[in-house]
N, C-alpha and C positions, 0 to 999 in steps of 0.2 A: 779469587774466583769472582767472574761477574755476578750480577746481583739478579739476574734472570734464574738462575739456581744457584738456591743457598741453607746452610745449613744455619738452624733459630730455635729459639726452644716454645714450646707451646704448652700450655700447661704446667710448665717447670719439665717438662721433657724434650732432652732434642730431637727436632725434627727437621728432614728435606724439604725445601719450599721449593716452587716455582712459579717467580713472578708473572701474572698475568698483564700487567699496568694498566687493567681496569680500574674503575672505584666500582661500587655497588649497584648502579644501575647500568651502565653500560655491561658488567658482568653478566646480568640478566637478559639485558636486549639479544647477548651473543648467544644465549642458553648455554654457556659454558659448562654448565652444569653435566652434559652429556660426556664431557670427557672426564669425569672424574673415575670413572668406571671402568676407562679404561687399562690394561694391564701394562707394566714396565716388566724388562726381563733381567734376571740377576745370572751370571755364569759365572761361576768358581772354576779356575785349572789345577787348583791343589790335588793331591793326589793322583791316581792310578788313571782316573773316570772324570772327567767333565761334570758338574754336578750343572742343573739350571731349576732355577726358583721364580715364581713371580713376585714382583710388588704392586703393590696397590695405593691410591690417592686413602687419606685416613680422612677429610674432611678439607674446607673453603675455611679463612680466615680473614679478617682486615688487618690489615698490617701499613698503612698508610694506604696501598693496594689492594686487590682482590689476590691473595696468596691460596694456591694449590698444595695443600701437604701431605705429607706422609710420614712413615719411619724413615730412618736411614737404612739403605739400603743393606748395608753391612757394619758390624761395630766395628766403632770407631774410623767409619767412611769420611775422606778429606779426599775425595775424589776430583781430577780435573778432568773437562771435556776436552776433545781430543783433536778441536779445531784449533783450539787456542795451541796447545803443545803443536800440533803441524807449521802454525805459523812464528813459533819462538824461536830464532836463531842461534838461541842458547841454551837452547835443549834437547838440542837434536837429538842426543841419545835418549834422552828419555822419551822423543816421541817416537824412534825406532823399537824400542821396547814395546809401548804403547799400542804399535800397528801390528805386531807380530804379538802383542793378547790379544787385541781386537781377530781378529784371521783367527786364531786358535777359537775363538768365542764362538762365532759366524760359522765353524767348521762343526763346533759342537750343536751348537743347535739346527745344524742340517738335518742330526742325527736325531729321531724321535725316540728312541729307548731310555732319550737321558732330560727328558720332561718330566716335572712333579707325577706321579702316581695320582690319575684317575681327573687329571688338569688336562685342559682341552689343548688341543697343539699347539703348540710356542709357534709355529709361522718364523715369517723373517724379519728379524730385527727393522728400525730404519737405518739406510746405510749413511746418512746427512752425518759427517763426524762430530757436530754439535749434540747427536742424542746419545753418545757415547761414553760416560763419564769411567777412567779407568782410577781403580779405589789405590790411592797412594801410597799408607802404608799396608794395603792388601792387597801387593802387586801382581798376583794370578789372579785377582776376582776383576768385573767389569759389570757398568750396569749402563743397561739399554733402558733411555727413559721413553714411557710411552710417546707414540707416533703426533697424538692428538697436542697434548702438550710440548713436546719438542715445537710444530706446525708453528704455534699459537705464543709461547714463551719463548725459545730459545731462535726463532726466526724471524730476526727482527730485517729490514730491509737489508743493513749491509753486511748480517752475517748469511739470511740469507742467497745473495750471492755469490760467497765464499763455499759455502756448504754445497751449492748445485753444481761448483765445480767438480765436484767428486762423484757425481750420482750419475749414471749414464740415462739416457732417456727413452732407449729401445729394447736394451737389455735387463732379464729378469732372474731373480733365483741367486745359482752359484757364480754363473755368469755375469750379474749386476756387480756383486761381492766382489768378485777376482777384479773389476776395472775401477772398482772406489779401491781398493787395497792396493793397485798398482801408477791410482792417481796419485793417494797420500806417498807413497814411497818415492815415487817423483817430486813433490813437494819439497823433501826434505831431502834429498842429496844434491837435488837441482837449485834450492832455494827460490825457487816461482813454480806458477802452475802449470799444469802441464798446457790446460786452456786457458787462457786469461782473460778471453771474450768476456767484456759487461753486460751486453747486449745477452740475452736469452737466446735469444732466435740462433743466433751466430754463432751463440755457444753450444747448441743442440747441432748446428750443422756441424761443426769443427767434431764434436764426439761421432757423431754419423759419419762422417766423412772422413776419421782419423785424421785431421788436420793439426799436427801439433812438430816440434822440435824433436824430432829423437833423442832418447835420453843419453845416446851416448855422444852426442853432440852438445846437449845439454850441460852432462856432467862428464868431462873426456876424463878417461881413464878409471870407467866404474869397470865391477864386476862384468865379465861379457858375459856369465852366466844368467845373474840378477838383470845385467841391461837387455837381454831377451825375451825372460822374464816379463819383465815392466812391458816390454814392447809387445808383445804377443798377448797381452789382456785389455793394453791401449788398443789394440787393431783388431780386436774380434768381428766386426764387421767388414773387415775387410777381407775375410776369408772368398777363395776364387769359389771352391765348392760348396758355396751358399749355407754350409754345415758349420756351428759354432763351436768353438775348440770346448773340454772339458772344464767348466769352473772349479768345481770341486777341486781337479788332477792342479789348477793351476794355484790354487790359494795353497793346497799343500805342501809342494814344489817351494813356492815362496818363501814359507812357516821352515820348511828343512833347512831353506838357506841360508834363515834369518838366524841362526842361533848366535850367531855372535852379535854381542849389542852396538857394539862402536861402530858409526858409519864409517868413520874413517879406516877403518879395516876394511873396507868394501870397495876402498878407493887408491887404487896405484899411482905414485908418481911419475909426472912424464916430463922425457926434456922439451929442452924450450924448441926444437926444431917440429919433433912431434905436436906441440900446442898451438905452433904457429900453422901447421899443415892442417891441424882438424878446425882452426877458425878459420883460415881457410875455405875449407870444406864446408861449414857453418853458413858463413855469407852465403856461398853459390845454391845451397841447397834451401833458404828461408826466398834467394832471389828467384829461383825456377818454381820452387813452392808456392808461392804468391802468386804468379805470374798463372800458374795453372788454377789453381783455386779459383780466382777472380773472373778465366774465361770460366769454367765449369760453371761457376754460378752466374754469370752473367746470362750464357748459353740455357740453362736451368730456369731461370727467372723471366726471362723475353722467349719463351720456347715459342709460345701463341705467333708471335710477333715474326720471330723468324720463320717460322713453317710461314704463314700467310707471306711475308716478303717472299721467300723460295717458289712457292708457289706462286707468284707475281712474275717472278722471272721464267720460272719454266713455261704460262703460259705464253710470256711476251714470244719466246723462242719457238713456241711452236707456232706463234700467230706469223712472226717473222718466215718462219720455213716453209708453213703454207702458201704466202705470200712471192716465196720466190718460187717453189712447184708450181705454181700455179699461172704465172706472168709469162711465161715462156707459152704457154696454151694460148694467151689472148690475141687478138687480131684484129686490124682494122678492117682487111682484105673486102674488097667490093664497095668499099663504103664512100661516098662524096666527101668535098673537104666540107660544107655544112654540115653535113650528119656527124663529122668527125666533131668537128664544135660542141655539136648540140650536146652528142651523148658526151662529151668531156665535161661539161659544165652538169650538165643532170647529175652526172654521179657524185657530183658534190653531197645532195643530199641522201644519198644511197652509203652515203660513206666510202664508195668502192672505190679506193685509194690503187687498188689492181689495173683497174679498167682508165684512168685517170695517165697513170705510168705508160700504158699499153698505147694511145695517143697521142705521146711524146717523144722523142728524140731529144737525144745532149741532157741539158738542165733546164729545159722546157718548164713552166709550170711549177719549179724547185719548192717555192712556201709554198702554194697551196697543197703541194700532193704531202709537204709533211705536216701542214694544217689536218689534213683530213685524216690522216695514217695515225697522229696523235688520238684522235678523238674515237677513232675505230679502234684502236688498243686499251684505250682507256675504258670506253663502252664494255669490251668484253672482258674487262679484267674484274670488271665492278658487276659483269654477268655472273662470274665464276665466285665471287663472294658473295654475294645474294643468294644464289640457285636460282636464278632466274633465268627461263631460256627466250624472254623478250628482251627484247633491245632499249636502251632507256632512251632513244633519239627517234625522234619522228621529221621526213623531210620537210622545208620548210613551204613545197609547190601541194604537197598531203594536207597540213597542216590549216594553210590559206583554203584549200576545197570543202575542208571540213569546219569552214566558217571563221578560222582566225581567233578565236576564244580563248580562254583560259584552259591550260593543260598540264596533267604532272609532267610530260617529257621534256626534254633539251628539244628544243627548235634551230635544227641547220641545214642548209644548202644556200640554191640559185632561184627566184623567179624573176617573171616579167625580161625572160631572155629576149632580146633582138638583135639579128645579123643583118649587115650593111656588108656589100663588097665595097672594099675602100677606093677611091680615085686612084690610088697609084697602080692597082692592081687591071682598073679599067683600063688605063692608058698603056701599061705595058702587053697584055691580054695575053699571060705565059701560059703554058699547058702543064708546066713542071713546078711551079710555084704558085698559091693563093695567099692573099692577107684581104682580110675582113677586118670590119669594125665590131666589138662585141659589147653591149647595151646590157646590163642586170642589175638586178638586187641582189646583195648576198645577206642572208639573215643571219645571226649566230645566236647561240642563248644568253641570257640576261646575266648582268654582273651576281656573284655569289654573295649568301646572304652572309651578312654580317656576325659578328658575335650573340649579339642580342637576340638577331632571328633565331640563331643556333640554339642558343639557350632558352628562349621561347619552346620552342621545336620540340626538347627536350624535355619540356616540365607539361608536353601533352596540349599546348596552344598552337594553332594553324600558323604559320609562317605566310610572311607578307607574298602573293605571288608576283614573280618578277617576268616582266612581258622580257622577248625574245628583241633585238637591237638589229635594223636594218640600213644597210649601205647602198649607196647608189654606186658603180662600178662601171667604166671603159676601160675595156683592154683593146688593143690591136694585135690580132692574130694572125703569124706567119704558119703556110704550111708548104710542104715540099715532099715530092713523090722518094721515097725509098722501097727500094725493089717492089713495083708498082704498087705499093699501098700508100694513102694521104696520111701524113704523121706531123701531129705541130710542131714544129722548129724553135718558135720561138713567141713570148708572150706580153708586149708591154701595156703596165700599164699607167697609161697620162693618168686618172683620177680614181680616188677612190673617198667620198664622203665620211 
């Protein structure tokens, strides 16, 4: 037995220790002192009745360490704890033994008529199989070591997370009981855990979430009673009817099955065709189990991430749909080929990538209308995540009226427009065709801030502000009558600084 609890004599009498591996002022820094008072539970199955008894801590000793003792629980107690028997491959029967008093124990003390006389309620053991010690030559008795000292002595880091293997972390009561009782019995016909997740977090979801090997994939050729069993106290959460199956009906189910001790009676032999078919089965179901696991929680864990993207796209598509309702309404109709110019270029900084479309023919205009249509999508997608029903862009012919300053918005469009009819367009003097010369600035807004400004930004310091970028631009504009409205044709342009 480890040396976390041990049997030592004190006084010239022997007594149960439980090493704290404090020394004496650390002991005190912890006020250990507080768990000494707390109770351990003792259950006998001898006879007819379940009997159950408390123990109690008898006094703190130094012993190289800061030692918790008491009596022995029972005479002549050579009690093992019932982690170590789960994980000894050479014991297997004795830890089938083991889990089927433990289950008898946990059943008994459900029961409150079978509590000391006039002792406050036994409650429920801890289900951690490390607080468990089953008395060796006192094979129907079992003792439950207090909850405080188990925590503190017998849960050291790495038995720790052996022991959480077995403890579910949503389920309470009988229901707690029946999924530690149906983890250890998994242990031991399976030879691994049912979870084997290190990780905590992972391990708590896999119990949540039933994620584990079926046991009769596990162990092929078990009991299909017992492997229901096991599997139906694994899966309590995964009940459709949100209602948890009976713990009690399930521990006792168990305890009836278990009466014979050899696992290997629990276990049929199969041929090698059947063995070869349930690994088989094995692969394909650990390879689609994964597969789904991994989107669930992927999906789980980016939910924020994916709703905002979803929502990214649903508005794109409605900004898109609008956009096409809507362009079928627009019209040059009445309008000169100047005025066609003019307002083609204005709407630059209107963003009206509609109206832009709607004075074009062919591929007229192609970057700039998808210049603009970017930045109008982009504007209202960053609307719809804000909640803001202003626009983050101010034009850039607005912008200059209002002095040219410093401003929080994007600064985009056209000023300083001027049209020239071209010489070619003098010399031929058509009535079905114009080309102009067209003279601008186009502004856009300032390069994005860098990391540092970002971080700046974020730690509550004003960020550097960045003036808006203006280009000098000639284009040469073709336009050409279709069913009598002026519509540009086409747009080149010699320079752009």
């Amino acid at each position: 037995m480890e040396r976390q609890v041990f049997l030592f004599n004190v006084d010239h009498q022997e007594a149960l220790g439980f090493d704290t591996g404090l020394d004496s002022r650390a002991f005190a820094r912890a006020k250990f002192a507080q768990f000494i008072t707390e109770p351990g539970l003792i259950v006998s199955l001898d006879g007819l009745a379940p009997s159950v008894n408390f123990w109690k801590a008898s006094g703190v000793v130094e012993h190289s360490t800061m030692i918790v003792w008491g009596p022995p629980p029972l005479p002549l107690f050579k009690g093992e704890r019932l982690d170590i028997l789960l994980h000894d491959n050479d014991k297997r029967e004795e830890a089938l033994t083991a889990i089927r008093i433990w289950i008898r124990a946990v059943l008994a003390l459900g029961k409150e008529h079978h509590a000391p006389t006039g002792a406050p309620p036994t409650g429920a053991p801890p289900l951690w199989p490390c607080a468990a010690l089953i008395g060796g030559n006192r094979l129907n008795e079992i003792f439950f070591a207090p909850p405080g000292l188990t925590l503190h002595c017998l849960m050291t880091k790495e038995t720790c997370q052996i022991n959480n293997r077995y403890v579910h972390p949503g389920l309470n009561g009988m229901n707690a009981a029946a999924f530690t009782a149906a983890a250890m019995l998994y242990q031991v016909f399976a030879g691994s855990p049912a979870f084997p997740a290190a990780d905590e977090i992972i391990l708590h979801e896999d119990m949540r979430e039933g994620n584990f090997l079926p046991i009769r994939l596990a162990m092929p050729g078990l009991d299909d009673r017992l492997s229901a069993l096991i599997q139906n106290a694994l899966n309590q959460n995964l009940k459709k009817d949100g209602g948890l199956p009976n713990g009690t009906r399930l521990l006792e189910e168990l305890v009836a099955l278990l009466q014979t001790a050899a696992p290997n009676s629990f276990v049929s032999r199969l041929s090698e065709a059947d063995k070869l078919l349930i690994e088989k089965e094995k692969t394909q179901y650990l390879k689609t189990n994964n597969a789904s696991v991994k989107t669930r929680r992927f999906v789980k864990r980016n939910a924020s991430i994916l709703l905002g993207s979803f929502a990214a796209v649903v508005i794109a598509i409605l900004i898109v749909n609008s956009i096409i309702k809507s362009r079928s309404a627009l019209s040059t109709a009445g309008m000169e080929p100047v005025q066609v110019i003019e307002s083609y270029y204005n709407a630059f900084g209107e963003l009206d990538h509609q109206w832009m479309e709607a004075c074009v023919i062919k591929n007229a205009g192609k970057d700039d209308i998808s210049m603009v249509t970017n930045l109008f999508i982009i504007g209202k997608i960053r609307q719809a995540y804000e909640h803001n029903v202003l626009s983050s862009f101010i034009s850039a012919r607005e912008w200059l009226e209002m002095g040219g300053g410093q401003i929080a918005l994007q600064v985009f469009g056209v000023t300083d427009l001027q049209l020239t009819m071209s010489n070619e367009q003098l010399a031929m003097n058509s009535t079905n065709e114009a080309r102009y010369r067209v003279d601008y600035t186009l502004w856009v807004p300032g390069e994005t801030a860098d990391d540092s400004e970002i971080e700046q930004n974020a730690n509550g310091k004003a960020a550097e502000y960045i003036p808006p970028k203006s280009f000098l631009r000639t284009d040469f504009v073709t336009l050409v009558q279709r069913k009598g409205n002026w519509r540009i044709s086409e747009i080149s342009r010699v320079s752009a600084d």
